[in-house]
Gaussian input, Z-matrix of N, CA and C with variables (Angstrom, degrees):
# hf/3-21g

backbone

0 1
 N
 C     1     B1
 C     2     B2     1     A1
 N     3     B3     2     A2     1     D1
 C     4     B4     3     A3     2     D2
 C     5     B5     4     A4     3     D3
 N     6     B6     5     A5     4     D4
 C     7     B7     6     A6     5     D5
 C     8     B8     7     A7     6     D6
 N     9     B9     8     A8     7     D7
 C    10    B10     9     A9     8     D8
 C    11    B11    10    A10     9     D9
 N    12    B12    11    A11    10    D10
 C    13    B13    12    A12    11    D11
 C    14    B14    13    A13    12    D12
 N    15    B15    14    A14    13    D13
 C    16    B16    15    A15    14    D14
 C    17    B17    16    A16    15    D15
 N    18    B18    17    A17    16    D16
 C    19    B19    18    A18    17    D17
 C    20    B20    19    A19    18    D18
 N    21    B21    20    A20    19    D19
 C    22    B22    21    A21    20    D20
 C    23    B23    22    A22    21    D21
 N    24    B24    23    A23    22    D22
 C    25    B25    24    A24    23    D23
 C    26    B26    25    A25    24    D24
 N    27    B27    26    A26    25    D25
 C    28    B28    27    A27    26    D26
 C    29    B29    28    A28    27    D27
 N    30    B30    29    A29    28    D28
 C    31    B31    30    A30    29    D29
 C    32    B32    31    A31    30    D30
 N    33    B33    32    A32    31    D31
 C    34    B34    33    A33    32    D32
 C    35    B35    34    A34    33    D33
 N    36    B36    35    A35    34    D34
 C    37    B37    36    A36    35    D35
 C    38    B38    37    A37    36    D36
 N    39    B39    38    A38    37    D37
 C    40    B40    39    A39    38    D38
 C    41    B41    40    A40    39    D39
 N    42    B42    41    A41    40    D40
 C    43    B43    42    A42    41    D41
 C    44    B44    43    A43    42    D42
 N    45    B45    44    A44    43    D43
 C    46    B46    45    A45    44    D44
 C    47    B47    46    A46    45    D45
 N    48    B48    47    A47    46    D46
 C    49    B49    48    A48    47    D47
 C    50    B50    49    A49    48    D48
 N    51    B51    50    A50    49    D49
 C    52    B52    51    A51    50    D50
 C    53    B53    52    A52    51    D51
 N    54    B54    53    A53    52    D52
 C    55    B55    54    A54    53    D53
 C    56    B56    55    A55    54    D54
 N    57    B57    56    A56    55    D55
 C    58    B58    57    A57    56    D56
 C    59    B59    58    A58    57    D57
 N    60    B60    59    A59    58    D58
 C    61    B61    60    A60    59    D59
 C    62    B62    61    A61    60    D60
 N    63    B63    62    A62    61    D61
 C    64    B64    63    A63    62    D62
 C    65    B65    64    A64    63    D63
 N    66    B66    65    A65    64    D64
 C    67    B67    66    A66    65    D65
 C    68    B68    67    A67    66    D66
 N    69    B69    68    A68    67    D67
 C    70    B70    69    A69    68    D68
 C    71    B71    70    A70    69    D69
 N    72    B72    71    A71    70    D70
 C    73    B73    72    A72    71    D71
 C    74    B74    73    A73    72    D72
 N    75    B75    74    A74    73    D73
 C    76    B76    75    A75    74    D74
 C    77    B77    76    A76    75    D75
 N    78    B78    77    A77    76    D76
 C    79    B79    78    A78    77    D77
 C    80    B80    79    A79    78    D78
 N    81    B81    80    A80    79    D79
 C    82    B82    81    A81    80    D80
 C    83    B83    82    A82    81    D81
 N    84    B84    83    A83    82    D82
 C    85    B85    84    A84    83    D83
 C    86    B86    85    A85    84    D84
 N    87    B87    86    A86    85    D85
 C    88    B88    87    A87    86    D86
 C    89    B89    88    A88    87    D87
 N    90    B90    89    A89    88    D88
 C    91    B91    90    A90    89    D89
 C    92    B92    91    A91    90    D90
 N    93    B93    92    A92    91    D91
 C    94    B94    93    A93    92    D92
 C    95    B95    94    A94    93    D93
 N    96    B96    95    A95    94    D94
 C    97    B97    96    A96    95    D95
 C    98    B98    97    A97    96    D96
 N    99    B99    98    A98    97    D97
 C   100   B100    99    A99    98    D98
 C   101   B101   100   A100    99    D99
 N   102   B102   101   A101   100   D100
 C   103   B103   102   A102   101   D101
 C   104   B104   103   A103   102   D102
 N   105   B105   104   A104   103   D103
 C   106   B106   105   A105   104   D104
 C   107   B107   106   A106   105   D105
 N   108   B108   107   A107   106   D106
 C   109   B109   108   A108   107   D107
 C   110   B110   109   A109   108   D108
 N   111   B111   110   A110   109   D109
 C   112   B112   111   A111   110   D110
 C   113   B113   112   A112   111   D111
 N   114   B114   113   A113   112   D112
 C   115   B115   114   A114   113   D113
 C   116   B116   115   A115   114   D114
 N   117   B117   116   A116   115   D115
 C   118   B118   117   A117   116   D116
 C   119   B119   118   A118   117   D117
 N   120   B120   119   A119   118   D118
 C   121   B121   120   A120   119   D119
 C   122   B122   121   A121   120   D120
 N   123   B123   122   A122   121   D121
 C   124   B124   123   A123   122   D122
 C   125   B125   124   A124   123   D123
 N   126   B126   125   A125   124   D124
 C   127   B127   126   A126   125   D125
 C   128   B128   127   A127   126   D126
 N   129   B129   128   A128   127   D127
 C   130   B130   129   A129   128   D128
 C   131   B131   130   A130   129   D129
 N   132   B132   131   A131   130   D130
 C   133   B133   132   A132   131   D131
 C   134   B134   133   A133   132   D132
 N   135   B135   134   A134   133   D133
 C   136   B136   135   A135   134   D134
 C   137   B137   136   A136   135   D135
 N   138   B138   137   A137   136   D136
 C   139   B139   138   A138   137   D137
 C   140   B140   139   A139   138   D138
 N   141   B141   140   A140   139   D139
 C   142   B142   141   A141   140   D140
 C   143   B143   142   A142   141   D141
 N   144   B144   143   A143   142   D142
 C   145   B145   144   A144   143   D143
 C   146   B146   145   A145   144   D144
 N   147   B147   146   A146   145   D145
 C   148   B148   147   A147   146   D146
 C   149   B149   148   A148   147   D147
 N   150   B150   149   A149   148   D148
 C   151   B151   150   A150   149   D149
 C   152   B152   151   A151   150   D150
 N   153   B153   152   A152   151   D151
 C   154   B154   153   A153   152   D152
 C   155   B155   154   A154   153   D153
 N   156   B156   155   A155   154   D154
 C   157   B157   156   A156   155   D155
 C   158   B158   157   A157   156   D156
 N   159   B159   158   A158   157   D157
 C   160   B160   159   A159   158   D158
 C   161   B161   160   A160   159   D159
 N   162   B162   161   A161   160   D160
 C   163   B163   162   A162   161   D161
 C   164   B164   163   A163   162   D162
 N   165   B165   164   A164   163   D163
 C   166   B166   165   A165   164   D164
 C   167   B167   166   A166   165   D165
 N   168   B168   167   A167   166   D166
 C   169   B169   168   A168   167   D167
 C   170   B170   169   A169   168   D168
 N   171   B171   170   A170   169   D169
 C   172   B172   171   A171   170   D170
 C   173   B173   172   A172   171   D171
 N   174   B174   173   A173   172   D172
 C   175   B175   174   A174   173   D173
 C   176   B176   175   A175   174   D174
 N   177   B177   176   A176   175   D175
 C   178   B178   177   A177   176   D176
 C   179   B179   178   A178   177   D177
 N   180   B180   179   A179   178   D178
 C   181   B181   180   A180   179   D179
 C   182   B182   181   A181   180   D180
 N   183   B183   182   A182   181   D181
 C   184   B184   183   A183   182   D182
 C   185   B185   184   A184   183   D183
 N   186   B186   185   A185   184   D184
 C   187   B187   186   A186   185   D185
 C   188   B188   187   A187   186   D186
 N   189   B189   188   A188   187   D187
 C   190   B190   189   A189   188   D188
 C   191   B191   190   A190   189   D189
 N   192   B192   191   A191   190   D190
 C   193   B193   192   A192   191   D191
 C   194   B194   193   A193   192   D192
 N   195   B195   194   A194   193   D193
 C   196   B196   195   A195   194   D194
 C   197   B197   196   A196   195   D195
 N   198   B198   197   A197   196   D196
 C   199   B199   198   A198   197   D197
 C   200   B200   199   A199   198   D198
 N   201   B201   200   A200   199   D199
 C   202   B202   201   A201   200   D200
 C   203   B203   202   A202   201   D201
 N   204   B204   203   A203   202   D202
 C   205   B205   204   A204   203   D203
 C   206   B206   205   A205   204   D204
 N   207   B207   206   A206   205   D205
 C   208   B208   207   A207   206   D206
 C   209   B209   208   A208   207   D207
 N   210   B210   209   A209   208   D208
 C   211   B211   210   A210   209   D209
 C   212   B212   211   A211   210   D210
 N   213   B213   212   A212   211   D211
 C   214   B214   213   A213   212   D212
 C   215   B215   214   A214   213   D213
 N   216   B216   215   A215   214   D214
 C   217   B217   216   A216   215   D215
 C   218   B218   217   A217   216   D216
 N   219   B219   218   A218   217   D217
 C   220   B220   219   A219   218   D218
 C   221   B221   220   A220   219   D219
 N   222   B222   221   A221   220   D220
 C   223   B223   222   A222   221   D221
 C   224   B224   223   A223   222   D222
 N   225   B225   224   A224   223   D223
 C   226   B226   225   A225   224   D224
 C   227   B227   226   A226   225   D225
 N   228   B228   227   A227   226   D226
 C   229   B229   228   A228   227   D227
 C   230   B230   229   A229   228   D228
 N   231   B231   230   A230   229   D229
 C   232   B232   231   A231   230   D230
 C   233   B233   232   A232   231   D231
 N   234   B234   233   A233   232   D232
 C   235   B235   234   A234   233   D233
 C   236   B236   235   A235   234   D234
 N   237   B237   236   A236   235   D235
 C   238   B238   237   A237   236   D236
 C   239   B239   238   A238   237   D237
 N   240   B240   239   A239   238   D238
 C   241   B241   240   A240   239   D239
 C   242   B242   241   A241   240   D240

   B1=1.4565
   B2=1.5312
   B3=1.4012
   B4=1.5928
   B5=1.9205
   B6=1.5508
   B7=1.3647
   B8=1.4105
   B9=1.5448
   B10=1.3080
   B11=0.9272
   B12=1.4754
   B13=1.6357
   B14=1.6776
   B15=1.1965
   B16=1.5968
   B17=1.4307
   B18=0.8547
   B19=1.4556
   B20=1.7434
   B21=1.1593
   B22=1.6141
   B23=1.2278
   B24=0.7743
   B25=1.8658
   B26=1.5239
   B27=1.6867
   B28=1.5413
   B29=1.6990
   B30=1.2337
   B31=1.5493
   B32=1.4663
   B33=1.4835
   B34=1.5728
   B35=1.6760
   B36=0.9652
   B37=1.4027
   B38=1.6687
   B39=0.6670
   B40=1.7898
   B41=2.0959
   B42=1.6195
   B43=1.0707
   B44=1.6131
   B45=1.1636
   B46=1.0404
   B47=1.3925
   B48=1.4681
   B49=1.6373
   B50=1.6523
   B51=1.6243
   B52=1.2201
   B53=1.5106
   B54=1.3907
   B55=1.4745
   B56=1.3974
   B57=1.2608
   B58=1.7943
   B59=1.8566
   B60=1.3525
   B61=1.6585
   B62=1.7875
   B63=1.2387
   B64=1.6086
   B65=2.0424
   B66=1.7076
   B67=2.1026
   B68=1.4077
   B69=1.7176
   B70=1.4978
   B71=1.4336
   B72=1.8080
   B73=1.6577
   B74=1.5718
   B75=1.6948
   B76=1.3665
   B77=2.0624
   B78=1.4700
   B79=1.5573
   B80=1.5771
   B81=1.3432
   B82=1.3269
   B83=1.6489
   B84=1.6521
   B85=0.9705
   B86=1.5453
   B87=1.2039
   B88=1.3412
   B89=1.3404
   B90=1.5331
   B91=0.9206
   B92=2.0209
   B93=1.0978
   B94=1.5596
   B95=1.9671
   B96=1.3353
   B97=1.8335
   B98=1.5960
   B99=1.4389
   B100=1.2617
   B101=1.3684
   B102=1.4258
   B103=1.2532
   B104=1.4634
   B105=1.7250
   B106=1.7633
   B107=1.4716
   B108=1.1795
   B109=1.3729
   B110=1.5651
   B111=1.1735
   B112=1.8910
   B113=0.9409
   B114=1.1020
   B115=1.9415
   B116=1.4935
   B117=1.2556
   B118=1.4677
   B119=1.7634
   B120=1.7179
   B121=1.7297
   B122=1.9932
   B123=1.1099
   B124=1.5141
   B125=1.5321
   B126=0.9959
   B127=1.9396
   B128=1.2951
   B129=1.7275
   B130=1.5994
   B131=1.5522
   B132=1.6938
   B133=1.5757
   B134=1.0200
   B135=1.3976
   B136=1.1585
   B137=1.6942
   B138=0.7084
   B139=1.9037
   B140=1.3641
   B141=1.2204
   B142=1.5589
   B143=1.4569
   B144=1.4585
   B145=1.8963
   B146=1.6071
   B147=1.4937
   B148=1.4768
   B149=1.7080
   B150=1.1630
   B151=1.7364
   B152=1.4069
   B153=0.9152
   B154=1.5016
   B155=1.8649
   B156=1.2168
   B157=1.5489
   B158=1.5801
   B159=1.1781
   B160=1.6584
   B161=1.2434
   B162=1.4251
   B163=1.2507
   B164=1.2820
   B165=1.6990
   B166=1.3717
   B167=1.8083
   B168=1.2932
   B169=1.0689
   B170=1.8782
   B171=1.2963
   B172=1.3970
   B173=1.4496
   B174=1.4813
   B175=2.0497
   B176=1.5160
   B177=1.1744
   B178=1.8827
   B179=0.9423
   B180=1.4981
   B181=1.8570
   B182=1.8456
   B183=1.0825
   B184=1.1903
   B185=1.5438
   B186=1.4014
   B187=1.6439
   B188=1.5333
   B189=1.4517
   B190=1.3442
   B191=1.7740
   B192=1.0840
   B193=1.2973
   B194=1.6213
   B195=1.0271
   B196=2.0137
   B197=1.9493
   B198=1.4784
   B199=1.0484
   B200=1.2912
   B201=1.7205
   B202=1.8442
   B203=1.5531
   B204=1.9236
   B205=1.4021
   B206=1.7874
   B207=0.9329
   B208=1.4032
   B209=0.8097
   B210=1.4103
   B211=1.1706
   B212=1.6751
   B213=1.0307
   B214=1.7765
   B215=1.7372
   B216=1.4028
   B217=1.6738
   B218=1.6778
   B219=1.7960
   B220=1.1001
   B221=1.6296
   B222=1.4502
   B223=1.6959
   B224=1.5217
   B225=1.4807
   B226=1.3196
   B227=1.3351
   B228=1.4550
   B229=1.5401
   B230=1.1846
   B231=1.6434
   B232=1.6637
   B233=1.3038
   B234=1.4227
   B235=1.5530
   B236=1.6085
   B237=1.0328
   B238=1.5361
   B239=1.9015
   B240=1.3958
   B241=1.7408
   B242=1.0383
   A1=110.79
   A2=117.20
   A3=125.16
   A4=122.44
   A5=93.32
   A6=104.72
   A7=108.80
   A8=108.20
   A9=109.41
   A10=106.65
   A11=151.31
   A12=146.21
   A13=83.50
   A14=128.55
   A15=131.89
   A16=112.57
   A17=157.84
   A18=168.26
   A19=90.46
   A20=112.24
   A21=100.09
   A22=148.04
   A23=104.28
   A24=140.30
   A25=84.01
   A26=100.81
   A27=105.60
   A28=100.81
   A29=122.93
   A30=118.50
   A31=103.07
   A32=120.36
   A33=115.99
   A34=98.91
   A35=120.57
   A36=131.34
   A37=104.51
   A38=113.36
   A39=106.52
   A40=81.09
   A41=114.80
   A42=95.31
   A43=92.35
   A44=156.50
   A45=149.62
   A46=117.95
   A47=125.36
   A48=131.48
   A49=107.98
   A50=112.47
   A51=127.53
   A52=115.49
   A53=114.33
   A54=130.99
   A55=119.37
   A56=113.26
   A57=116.16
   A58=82.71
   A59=119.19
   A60=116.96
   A61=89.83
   A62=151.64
   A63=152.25
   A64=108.36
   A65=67.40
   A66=69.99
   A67=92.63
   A68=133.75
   A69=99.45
   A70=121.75
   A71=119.14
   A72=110.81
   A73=108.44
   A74=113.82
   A75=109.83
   A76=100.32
   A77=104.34
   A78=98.17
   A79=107.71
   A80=125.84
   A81=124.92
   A82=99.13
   A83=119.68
   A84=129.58
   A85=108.61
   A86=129.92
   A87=146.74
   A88=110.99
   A89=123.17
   A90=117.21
   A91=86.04
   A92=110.06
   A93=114.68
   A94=110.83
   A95=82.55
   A96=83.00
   A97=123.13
   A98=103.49
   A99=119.21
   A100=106.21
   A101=104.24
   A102=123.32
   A103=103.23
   A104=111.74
   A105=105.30
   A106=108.05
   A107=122.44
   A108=111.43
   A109=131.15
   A110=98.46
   A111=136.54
   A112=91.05
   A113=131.90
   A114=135.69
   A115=121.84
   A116=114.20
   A117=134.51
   A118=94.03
   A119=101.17
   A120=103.55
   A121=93.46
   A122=103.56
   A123=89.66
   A124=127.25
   A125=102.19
   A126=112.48
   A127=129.32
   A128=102.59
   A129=87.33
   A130=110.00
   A131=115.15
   A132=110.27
   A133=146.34
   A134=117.19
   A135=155.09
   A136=101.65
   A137=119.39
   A138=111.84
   A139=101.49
   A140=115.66
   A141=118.03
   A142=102.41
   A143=124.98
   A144=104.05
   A145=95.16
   A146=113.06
   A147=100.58
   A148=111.14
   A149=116.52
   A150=108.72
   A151=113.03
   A152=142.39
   A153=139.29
   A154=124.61
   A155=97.01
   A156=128.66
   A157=100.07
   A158=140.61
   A159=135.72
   A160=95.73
   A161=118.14
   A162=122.62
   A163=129.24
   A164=102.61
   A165=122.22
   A166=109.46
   A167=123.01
   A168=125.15
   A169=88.92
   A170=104.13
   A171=96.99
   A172=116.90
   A173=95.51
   A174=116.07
   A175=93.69
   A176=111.11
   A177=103.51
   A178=136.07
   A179=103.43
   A180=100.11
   A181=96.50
   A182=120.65
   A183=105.42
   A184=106.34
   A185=128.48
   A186=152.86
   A187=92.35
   A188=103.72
   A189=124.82
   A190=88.80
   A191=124.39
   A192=134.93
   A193=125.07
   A194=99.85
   A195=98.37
   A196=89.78
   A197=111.81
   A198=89.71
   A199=139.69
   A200=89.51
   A201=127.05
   A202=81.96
   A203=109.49
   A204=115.30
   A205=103.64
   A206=141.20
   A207=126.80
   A208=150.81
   A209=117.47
   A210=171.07
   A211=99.06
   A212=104.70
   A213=120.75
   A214=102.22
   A215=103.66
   A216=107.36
   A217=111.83
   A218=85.42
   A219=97.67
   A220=133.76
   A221=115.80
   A222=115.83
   A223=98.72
   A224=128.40
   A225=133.13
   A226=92.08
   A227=164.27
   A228=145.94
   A229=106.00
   A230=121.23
   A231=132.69
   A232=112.43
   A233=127.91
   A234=139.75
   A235=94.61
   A236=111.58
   A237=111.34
   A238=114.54
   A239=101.51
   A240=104.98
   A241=109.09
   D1=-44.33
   D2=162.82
   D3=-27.54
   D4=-32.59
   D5=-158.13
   D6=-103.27
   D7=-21.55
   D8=162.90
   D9=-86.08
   D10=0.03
   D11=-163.36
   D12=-100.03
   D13=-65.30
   D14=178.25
   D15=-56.76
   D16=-7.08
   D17=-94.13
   D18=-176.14
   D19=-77.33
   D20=160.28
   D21=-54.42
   D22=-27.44
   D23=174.88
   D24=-50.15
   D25=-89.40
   D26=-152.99
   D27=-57.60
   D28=-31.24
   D29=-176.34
   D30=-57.05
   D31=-51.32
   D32=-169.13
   D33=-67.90
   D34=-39.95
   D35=-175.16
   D36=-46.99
   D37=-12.93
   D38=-130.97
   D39=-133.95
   D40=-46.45
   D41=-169.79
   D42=-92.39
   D43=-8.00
   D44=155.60
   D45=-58.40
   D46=-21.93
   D47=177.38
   D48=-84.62
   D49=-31.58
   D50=161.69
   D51=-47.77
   D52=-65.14
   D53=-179.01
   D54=-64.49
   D55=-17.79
   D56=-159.04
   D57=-104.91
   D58=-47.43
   D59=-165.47
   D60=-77.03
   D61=-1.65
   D62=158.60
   D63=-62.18
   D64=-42.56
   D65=-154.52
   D66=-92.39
   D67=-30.13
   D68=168.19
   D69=-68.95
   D70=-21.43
   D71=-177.86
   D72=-61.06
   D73=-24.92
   D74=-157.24
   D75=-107.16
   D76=17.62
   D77=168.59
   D78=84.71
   D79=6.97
   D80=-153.96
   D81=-106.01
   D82=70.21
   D83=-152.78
   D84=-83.82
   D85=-43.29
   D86=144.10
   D87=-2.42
   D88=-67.06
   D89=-147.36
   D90=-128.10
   D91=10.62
   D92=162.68
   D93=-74.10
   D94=-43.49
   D95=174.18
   D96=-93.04
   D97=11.83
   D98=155.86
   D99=-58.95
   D100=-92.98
   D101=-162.08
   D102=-46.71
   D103=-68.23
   D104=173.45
   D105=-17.59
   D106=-67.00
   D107=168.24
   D108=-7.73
   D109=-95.65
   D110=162.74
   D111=-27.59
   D112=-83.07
   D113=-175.63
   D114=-30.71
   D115=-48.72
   D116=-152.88
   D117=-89.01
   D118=-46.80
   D119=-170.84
   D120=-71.73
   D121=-38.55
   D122=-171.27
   D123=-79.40
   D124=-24.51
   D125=144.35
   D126=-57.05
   D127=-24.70
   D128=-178.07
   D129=-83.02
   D130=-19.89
   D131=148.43
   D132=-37.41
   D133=-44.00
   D134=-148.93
   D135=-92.81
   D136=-14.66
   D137=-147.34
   D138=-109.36
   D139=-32.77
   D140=178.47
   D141=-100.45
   D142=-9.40
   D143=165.80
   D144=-68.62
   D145=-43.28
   D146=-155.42
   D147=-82.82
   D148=-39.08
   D149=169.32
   D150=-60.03
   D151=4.56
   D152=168.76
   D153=-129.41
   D154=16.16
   D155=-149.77
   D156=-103.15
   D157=162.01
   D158=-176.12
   D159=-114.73
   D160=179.97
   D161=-169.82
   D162=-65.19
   D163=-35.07
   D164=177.45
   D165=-63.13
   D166=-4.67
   D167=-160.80
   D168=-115.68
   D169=-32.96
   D170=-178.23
   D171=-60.07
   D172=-41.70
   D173=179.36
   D174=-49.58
   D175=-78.72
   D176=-174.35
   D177=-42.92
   D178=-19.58
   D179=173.63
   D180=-92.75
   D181=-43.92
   D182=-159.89
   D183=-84.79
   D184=12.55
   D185=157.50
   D186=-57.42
   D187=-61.70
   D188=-139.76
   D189=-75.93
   D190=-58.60
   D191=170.62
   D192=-50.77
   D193=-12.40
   D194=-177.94
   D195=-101.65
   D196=-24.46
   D197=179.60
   D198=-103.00
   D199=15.24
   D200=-168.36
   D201=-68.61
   D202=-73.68
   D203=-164.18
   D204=-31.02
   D205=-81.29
   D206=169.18
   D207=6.89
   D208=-68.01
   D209=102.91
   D210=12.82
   D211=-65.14
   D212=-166.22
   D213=-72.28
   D214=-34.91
   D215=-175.23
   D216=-50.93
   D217=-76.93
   D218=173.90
   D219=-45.74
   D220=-45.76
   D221=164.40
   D222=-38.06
   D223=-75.91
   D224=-153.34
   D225=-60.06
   D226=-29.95
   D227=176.50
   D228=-71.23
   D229=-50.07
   D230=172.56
   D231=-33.21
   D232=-40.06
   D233=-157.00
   D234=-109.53
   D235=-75.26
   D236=-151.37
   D237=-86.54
   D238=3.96
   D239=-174.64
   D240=-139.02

């Protein structure tokens, strides 16, 4: 259950870093410090599972994170196109 909790992490992580680097290239400042937001609070969760976390815990977040970028594309066409 640990590993799915990190596993999401880096996915939300990851598609929110996707979405936030869209809307500052495209001026979408409003809702750039949204997400900065979202990002920043959900890392600050995030930071002490993974610095104290074993390797197997590292794989799930960074699982979770290669498949955020994706993840992150597609949201940003869903929303903004």
């Amino acid at each position: 259950m640990r590993q799915l909790g990190l596993f999401f992490n880096g996915f939300l992580l990851v598609v929110l870093g996707a979405v936030n680097t869209w809307q500052l290239a495209h001026e979408k400042y409003v809702d750039s410090v949204i997400v900065g937001f979202l990002t920043a609070f959900v890392w600050s969760y995030t930071v002490k599972k993974i610095a104290f976390g074993h390797n197997l815990d590292r794989f799930f977040y960074a699982l979770g994170a290669s498949l955020g970028i994706v993840a992150g594309l597609e949201f940003v066409k869903l929303i903004y196109h």
